[in-house]
LOROPA-119449 format. One record per residue (C-alpha): residue number from 1; x, y, z negated; residue in one letter. Coordinates in nm, 4 decimals. Layout:
N
NUM,X,Y,Z,A
...
***
This chain:
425
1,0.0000,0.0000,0.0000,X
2,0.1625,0.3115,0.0970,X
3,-0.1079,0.5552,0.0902,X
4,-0.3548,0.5516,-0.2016,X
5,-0.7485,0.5741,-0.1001,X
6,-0.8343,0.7516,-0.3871,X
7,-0.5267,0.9371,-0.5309,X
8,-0.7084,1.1792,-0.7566,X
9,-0.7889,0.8318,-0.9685,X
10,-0.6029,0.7758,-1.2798,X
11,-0.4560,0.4210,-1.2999,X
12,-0.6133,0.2507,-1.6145,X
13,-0.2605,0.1299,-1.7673,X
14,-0.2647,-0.0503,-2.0532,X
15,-0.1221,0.1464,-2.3921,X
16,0.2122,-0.0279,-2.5669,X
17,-0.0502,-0.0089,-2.8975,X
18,-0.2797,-0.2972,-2.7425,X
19,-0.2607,-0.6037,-2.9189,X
20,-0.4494,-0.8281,-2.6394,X
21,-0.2905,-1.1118,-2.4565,X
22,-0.3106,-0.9975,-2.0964,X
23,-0.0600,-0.9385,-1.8329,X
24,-0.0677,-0.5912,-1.6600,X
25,-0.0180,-0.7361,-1.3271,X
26,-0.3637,-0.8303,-1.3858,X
27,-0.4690,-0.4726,-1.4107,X
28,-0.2203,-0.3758,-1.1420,X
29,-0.3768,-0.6053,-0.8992,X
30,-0.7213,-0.5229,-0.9399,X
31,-0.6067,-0.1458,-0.9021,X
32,-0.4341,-0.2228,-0.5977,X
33,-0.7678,-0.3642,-0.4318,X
34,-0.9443,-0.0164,-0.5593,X
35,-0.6211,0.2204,-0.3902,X
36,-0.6847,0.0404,-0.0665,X
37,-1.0578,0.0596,-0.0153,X
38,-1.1206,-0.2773,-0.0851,X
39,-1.3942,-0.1778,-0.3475,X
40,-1.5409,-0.5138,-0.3838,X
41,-1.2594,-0.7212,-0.4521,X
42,-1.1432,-0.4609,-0.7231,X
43,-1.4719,-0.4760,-0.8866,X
44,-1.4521,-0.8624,-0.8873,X
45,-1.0650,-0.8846,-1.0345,X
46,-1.2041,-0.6137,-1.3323,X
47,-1.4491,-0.8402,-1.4018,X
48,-1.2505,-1.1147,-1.4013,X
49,-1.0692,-0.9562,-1.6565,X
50,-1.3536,-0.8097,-1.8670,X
51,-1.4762,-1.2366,-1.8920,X
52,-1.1159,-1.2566,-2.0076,X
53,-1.1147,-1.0307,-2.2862,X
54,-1.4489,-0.8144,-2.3243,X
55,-1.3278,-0.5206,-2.5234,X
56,-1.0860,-0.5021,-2.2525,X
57,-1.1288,-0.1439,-2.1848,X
58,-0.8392,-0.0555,-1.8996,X
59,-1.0534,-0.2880,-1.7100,X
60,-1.4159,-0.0984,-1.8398,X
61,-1.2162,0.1974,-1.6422,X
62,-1.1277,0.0333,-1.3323,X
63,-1.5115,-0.0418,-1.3054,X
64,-1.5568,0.2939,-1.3934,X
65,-1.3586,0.4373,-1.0911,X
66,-1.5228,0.1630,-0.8808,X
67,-1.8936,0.2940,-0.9605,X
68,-1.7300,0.6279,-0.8566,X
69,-1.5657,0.5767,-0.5537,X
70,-1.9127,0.3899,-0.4695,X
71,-2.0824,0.7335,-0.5139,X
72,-2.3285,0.5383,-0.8337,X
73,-2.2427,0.8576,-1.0492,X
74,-2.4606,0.7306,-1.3561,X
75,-2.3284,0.3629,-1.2974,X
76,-1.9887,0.5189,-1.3044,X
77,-2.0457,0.7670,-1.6572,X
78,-2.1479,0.4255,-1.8337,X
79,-1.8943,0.2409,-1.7571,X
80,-1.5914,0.5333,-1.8645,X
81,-1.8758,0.5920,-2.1637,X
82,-1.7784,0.2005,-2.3014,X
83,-1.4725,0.2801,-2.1908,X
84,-1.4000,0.5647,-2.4476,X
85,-1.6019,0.3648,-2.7035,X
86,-1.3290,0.1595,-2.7390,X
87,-1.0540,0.4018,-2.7477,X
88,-1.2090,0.7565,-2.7860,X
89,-0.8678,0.8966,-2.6810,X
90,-0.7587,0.7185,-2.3523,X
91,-0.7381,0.9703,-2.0397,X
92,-0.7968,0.7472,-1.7449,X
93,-1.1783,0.7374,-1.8859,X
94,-1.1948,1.0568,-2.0236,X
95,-1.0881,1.1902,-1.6528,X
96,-1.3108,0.9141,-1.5074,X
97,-1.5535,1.0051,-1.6846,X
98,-1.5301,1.4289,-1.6819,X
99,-1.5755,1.3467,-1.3111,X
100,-1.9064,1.1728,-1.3119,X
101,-2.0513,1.4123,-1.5444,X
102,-1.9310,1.7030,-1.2669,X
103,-2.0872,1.4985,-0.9817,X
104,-2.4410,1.4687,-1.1785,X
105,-2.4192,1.8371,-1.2592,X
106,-2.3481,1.7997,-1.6091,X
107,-2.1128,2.1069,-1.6038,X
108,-2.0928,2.1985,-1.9450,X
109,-2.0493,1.7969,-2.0830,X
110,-1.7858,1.7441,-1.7933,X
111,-1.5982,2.0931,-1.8802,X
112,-1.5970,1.9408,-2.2904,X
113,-1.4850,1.6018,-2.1735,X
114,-1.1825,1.7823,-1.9153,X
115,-1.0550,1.9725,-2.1907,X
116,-0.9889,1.6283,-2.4127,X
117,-0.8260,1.4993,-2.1792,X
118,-0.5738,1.7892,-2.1232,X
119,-0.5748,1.8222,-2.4867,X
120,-0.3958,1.4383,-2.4889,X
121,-0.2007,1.4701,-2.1607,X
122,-0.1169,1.8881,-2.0395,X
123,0.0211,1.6940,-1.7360,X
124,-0.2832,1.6505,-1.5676,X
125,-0.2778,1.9237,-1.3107,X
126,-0.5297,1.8560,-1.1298,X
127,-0.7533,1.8423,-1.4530,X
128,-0.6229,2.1349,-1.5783,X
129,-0.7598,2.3355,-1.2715,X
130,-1.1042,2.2027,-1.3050,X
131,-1.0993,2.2983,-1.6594,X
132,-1.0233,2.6851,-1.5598,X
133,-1.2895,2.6443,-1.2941,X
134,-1.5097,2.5093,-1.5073,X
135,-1.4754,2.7166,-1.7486,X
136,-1.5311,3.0573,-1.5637,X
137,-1.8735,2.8843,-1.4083,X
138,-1.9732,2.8040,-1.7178,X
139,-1.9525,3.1292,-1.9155,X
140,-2.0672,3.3071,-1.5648,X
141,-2.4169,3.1013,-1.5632,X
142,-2.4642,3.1570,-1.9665,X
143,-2.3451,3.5357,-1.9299,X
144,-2.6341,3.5594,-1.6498,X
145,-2.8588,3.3386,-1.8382,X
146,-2.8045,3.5496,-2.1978,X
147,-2.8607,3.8417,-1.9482,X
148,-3.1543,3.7525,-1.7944,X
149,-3.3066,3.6444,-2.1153,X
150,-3.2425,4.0018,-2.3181,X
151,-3.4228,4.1502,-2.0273,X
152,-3.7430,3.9047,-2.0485,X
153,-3.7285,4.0055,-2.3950,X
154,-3.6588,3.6336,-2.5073,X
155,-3.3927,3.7585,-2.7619,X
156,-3.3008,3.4794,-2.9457,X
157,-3.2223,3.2370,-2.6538,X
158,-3.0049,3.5454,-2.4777,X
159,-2.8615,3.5944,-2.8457,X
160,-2.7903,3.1618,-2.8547,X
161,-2.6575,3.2358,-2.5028,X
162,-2.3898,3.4644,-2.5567,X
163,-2.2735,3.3512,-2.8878,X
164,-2.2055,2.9833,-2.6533,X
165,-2.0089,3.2303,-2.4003,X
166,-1.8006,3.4267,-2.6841,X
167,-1.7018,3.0638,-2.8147,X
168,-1.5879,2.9614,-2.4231,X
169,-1.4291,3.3013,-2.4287,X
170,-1.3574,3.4549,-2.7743,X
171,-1.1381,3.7430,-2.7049,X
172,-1.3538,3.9284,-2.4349,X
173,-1.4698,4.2184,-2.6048,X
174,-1.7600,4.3300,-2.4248,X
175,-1.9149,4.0230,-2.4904,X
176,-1.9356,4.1316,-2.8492,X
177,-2.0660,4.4859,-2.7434,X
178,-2.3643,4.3174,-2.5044,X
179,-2.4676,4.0642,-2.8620,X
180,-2.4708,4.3649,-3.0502,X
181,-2.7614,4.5085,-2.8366,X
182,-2.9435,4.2448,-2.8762,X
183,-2.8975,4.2187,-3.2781,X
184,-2.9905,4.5686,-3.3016,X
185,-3.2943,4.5024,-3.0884,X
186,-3.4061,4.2752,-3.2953,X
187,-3.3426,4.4745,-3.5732,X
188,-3.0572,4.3340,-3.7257,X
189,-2.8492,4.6082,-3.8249,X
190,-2.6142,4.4975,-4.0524,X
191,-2.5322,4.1544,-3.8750,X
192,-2.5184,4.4062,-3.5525,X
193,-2.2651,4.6274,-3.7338,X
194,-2.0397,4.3016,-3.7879,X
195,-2.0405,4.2133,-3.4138,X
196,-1.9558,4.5577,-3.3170,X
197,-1.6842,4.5559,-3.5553,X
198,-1.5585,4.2544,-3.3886,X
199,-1.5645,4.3969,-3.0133,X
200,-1.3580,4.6605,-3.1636,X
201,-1.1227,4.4868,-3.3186,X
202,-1.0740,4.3322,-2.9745,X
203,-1.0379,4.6833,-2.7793,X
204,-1.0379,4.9891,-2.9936,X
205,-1.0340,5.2345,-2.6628,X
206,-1.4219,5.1164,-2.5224,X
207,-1.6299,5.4409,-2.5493,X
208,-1.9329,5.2203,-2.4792,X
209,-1.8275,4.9838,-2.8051,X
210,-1.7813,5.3191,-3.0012,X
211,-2.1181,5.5127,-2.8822,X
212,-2.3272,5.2059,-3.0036,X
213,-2.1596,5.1688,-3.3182,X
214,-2.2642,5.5151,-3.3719,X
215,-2.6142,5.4546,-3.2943,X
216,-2.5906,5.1400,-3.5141,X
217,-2.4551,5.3718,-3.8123,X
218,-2.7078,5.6503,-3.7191,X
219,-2.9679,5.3752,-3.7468,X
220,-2.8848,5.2622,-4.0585,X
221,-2.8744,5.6154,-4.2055,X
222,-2.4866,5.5926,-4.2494,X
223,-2.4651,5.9259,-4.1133,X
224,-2.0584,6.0282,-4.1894,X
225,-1.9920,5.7018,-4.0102,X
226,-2.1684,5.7923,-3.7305,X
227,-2.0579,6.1120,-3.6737,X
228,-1.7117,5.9197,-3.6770,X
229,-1.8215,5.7103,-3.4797,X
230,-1.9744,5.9136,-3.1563,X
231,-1.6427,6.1605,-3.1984,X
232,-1.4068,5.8563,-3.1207,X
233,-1.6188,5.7656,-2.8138,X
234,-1.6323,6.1308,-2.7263,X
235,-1.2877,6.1484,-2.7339,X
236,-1.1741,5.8375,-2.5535,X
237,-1.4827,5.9102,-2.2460,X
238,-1.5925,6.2328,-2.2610,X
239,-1.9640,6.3069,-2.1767,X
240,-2.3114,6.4001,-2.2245,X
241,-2.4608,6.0885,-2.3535,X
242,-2.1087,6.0987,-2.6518,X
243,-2.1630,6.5073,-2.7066,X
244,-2.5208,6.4931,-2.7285,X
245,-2.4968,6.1960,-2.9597,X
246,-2.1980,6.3841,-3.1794,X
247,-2.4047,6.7389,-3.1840,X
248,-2.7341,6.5762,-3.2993,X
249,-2.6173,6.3606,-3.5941,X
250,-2.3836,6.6412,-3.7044,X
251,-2.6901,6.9164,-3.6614,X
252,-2.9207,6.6415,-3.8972,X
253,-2.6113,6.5889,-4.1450,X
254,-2.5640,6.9639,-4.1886,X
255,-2.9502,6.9908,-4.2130,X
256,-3.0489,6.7892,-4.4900,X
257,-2.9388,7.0606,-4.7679,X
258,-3.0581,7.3659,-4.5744,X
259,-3.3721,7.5844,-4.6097,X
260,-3.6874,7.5343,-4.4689,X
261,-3.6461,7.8408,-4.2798,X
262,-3.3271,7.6828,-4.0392,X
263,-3.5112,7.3690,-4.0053,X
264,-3.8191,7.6029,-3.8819,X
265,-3.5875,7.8050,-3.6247,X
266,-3.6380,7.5858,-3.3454,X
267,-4.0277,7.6551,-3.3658,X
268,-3.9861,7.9846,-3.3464,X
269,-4.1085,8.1736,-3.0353,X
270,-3.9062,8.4709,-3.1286,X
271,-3.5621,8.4087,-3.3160,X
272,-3.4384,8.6867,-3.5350,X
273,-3.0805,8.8265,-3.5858,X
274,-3.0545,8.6631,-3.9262,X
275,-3.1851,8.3629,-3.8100,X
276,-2.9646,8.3218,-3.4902,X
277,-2.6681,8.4200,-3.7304,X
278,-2.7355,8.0888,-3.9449,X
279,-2.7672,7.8623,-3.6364,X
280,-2.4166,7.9880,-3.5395,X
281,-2.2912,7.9910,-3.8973,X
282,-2.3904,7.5996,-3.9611,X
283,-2.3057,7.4924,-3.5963,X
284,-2.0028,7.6810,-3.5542,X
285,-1.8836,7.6809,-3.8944,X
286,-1.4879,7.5635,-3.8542,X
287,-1.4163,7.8051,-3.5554,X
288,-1.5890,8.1122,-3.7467,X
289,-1.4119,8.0675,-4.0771,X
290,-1.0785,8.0322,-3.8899,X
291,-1.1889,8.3816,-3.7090,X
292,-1.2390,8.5502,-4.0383,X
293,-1.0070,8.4000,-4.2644,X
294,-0.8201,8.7008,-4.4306,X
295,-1.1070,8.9542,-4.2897,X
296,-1.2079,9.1767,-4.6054,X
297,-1.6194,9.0981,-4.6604,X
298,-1.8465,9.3592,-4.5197,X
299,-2.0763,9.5296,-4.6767,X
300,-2.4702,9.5106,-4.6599,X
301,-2.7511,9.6976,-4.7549,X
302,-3.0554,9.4977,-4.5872,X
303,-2.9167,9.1075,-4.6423,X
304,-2.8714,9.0756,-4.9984,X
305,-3.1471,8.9028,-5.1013,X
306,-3.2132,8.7209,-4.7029,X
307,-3.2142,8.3574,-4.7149,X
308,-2.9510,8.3707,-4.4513,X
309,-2.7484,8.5815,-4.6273,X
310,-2.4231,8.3583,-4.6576,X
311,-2.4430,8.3253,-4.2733,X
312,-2.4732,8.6659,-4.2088,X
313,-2.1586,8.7494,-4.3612,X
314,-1.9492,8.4954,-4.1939,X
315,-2.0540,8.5783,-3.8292,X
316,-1.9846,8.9340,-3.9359,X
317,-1.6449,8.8251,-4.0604,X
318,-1.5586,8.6480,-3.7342,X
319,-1.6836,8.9626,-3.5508,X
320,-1.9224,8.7343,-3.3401,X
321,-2.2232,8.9680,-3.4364,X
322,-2.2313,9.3207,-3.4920,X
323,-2.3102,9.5655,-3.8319,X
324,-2.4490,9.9195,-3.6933,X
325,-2.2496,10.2084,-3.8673,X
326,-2.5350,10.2382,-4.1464,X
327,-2.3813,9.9445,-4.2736,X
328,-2.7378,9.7264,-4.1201,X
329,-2.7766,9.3828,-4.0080,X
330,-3.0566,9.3970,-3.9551,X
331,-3.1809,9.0243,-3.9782,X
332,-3.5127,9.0611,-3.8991,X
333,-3.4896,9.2152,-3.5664,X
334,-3.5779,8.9987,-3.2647,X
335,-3.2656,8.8634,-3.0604,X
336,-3.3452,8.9453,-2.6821,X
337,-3.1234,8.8048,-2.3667,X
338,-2.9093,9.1007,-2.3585,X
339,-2.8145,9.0682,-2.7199,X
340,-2.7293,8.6982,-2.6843,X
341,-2.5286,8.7846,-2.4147,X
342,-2.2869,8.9796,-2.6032,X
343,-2.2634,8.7666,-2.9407,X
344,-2.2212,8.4389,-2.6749,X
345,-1.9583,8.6338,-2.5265,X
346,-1.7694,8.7346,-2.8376,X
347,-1.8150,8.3247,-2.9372,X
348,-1.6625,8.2102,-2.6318,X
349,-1.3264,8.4926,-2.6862,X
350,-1.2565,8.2904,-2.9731,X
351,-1.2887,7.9465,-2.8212,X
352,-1.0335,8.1143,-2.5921,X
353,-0.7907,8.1659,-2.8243,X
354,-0.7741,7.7732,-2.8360,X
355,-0.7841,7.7301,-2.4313,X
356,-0.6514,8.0286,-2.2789,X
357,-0.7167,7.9079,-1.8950,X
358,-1.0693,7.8517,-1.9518,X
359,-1.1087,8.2291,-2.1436,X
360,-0.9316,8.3752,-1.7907,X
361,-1.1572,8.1885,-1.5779,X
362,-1.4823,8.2836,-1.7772,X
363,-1.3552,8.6691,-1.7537,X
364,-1.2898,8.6281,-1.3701,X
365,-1.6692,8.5269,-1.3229,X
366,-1.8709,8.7579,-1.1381,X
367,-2.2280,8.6050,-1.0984,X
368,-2.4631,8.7707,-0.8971,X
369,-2.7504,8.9609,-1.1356,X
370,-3.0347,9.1183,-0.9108,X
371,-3.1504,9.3564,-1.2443,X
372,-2.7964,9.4311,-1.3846,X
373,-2.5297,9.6666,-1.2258,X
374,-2.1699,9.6504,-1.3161,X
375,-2.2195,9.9260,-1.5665,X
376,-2.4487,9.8080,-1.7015,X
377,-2.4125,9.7868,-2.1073,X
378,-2.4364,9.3983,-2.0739,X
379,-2.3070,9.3141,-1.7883,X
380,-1.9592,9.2037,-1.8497,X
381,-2.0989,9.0064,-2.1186,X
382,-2.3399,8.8083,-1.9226,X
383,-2.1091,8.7497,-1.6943,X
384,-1.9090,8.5416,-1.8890,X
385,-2.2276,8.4231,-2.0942,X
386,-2.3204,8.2809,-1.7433,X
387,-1.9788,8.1922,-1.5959,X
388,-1.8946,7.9645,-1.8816,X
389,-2.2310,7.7639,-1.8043,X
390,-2.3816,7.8867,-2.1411,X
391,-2.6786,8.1042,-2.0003,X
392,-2.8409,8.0627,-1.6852,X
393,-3.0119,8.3096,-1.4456,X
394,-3.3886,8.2957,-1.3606,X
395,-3.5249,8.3028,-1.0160,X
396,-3.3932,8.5934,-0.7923,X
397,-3.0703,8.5961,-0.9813,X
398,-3.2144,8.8009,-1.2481,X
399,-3.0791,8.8124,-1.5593,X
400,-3.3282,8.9542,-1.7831,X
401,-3.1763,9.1219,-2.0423,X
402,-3.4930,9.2858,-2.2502,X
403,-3.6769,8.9251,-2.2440,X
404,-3.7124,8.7975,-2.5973,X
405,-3.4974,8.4444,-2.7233,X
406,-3.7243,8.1734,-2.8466,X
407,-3.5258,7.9739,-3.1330,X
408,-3.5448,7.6785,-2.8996,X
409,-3.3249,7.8783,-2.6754,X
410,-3.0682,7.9675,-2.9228,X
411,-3.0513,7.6388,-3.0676,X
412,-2.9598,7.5125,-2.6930,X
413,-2.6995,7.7713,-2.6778,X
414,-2.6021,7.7453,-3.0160,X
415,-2.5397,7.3700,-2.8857,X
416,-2.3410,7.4116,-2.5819,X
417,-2.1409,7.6447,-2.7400,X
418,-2.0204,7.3603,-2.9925,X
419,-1.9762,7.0987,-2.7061,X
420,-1.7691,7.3586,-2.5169,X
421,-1.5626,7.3738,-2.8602,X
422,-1.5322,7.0109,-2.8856,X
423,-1.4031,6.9829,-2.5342,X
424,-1.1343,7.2137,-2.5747,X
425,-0.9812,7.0860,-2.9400,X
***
């Protein structure tokens, strides 16, 4: 025999541990048969043998490959089945029988069965292939399946699902992050938190990994952690979705020992001077003290005794809003577009103190404004108000300076002006 019929078979030798009588030219010559095509004759001679002796199992495997090469798949899993129950260890049958299980289908059976066998002999090459193959179909169908299944809203089979991938593949991180949806959806925070924690401990540098952490954190009311959270993902991918995140849990976090009166600002459909000073004074808190720090405290005679008070005297500090020369705040007058304009204005000089090239290119802005000229008392103001993306013109171009501020408005402002900040730290 010089060329072997079947050469991906594994010859059933028989180990040096077997205590039984027979000869291995026994074996050999009923193997020999099998390598030539002769199918029948081998099946006979490991027969033979099996009347012999029959716990014989290097000749259950030679019927085992026989059944195989004959295409009877079932026949042929049986046989290396008898096979290993004689010697759960012995690689001719565990290959044998790996590759009937993968001819009836039985990926995930053959894929366990493969990696014993490579597990007792790394040799095996070929083996070794299927077992990567294998492997990668596997967790691909249960990645789809645990997919598909989240979707249908069947969440424990997608959560069994991809808890059977992370085990085929335990270091792939976004596995974790995908299980962790589906623990939070079904309300599972804590156990949620723990997976997370585990994709990140895989890959600390996923913003996706780090924005639902947040959420999870935000969630469970662990505020701190999720402002910690979001401003890691912000930092490692930048966007909306991480900003808006960061400047709503810091806004409620900041909230929660204020007055009545902030948390009432955004239903305002006018927004006062005092008021718009204690959006900017919580919000913007950091960049104003740092404005003011060694700026003597001014003096008031119309704020003492306003709930905003403490605000009031740190915008004036940071010179972001004006004191008339009668030493007047004035909190209770209404903030109209043209005002904004200029406190926005003297807000973003500061932020350009920390990025230079952005405070040139907001300066260098000329938008077009249909109702203001360039000498115009707010003009250079709303031109970098606009310029910088924080206020936007109405239809025509116009800028509307008179038109009143709703405390929506400034709160939107109020926001973009922190983003903007966060950006450029």
């Amino acid at each position: 025999m010089t060329t072997p019929e079947y050469p991906d078979f594994i010859f059933p030798g028989i180990p040096t541990t077997y205590s039984g009588g027979l000869q291995l030219q026994d074996q050999q010559s009923a193997w020999a048969f099998l390598q030539t095509g002769d199918l029948n004759t081998a099946e006979l001679r490991f027969e033979e043998l099996l009347e012999v002796e029959n716990h014989f199992f290097p000749a259950m495997t030679g019927l085992g490959w026989v059944d195989l090469a004959e295409g009877r798949f079932q026949e042929a899993a049986d046989q290396f089945r008898l096979a290993l129950d004689q010697k759960k260890d012995y690689v001719p049958a565990l290959v044998g029988y790996g590759d009937a299980l993968y001819r009836l289908n039985d990926i995930v059976n053959a894929l366990q069965v493969f990696r014993r066998a490579v597990e007792s002999q790394p040799s095996l090459l070929r083996v070794e292939r299927l077992v990567a193959e294998l492997s990668l179909q596997v967790m691909t169908d249960r990645l789809v399946r645990a997919r598909q299944s989240g979707k249908d809203g069947r969440l424990t089979d997608s959560e069994q699902a991809y808890r059977e991938v992370i085990q085929a593949s335990p270091d792939s991180a976004f596995l974790y992050v995908e299980l962790a949806r589906i623990k939070q959806q079904q309300n599972e925070l804590p156990e949620a938190l723990v997976v997370i924690g585990q994709a990140l401990a895989l890959d600390d540098t996923s913003a996706e990994a780090f924005l639902l952490q947040g959420d999870l954190f935000e969630l469970n009311g662990e505020l701190e952690l999720a402002v910690s959270a979001y401003a890691r993902a912000n930092t490692i991918a930048p966007s909306e979705l991480t900003s808006d995140a960061l400047s709503r849990v810091r806004s409620v976090l900041r909230a929660v020992d204020l007055p009545m009166e902030y948390q009432e600002i955004v239903t305002k459909v006018e927004i006062t001077r005092g008021e718009l000073a204690a959006l900017l004074g919580v919000e913007l808190s950091e960049l104003l003290s740092d404005a003011g720090s060694g700026v003597s405290t001014p003096i008031f005679t119309d704020t003492r005794n306003h709930w905003a008070s403490q605000w009031v005297i740190e915008v004036a500090r940071a010179g972001v809003m004006r004191v008339d020369g009668r030493y007047q705040f004035e909190p209770e007058r209404v903030v109209r577009r043209g005002d904004l304009a200029e406190i926005i204005a003297a807000t973003l000089l500061l932020i350009a103190e920390i990025d230079p090239e952005s405070g040139r290119r907001w300066r260098a802005a000329r938008p077009r404004f249909t109702d203001l000229t360039s000498g115009h008392l707010n003009f250079d103001s709303a031109s970098i108000a606009v310029g910088a993306d924080i206020l936007d013109v109405y239809e025509n171009d116009r800028f509307s300076p008179i038109r009143v501020v709703s405390g929506r408005d400034a709160a939107d402002v109020v926001a973009k002006l922190t983003d903007l900040l966060e950006r450029v730290r």
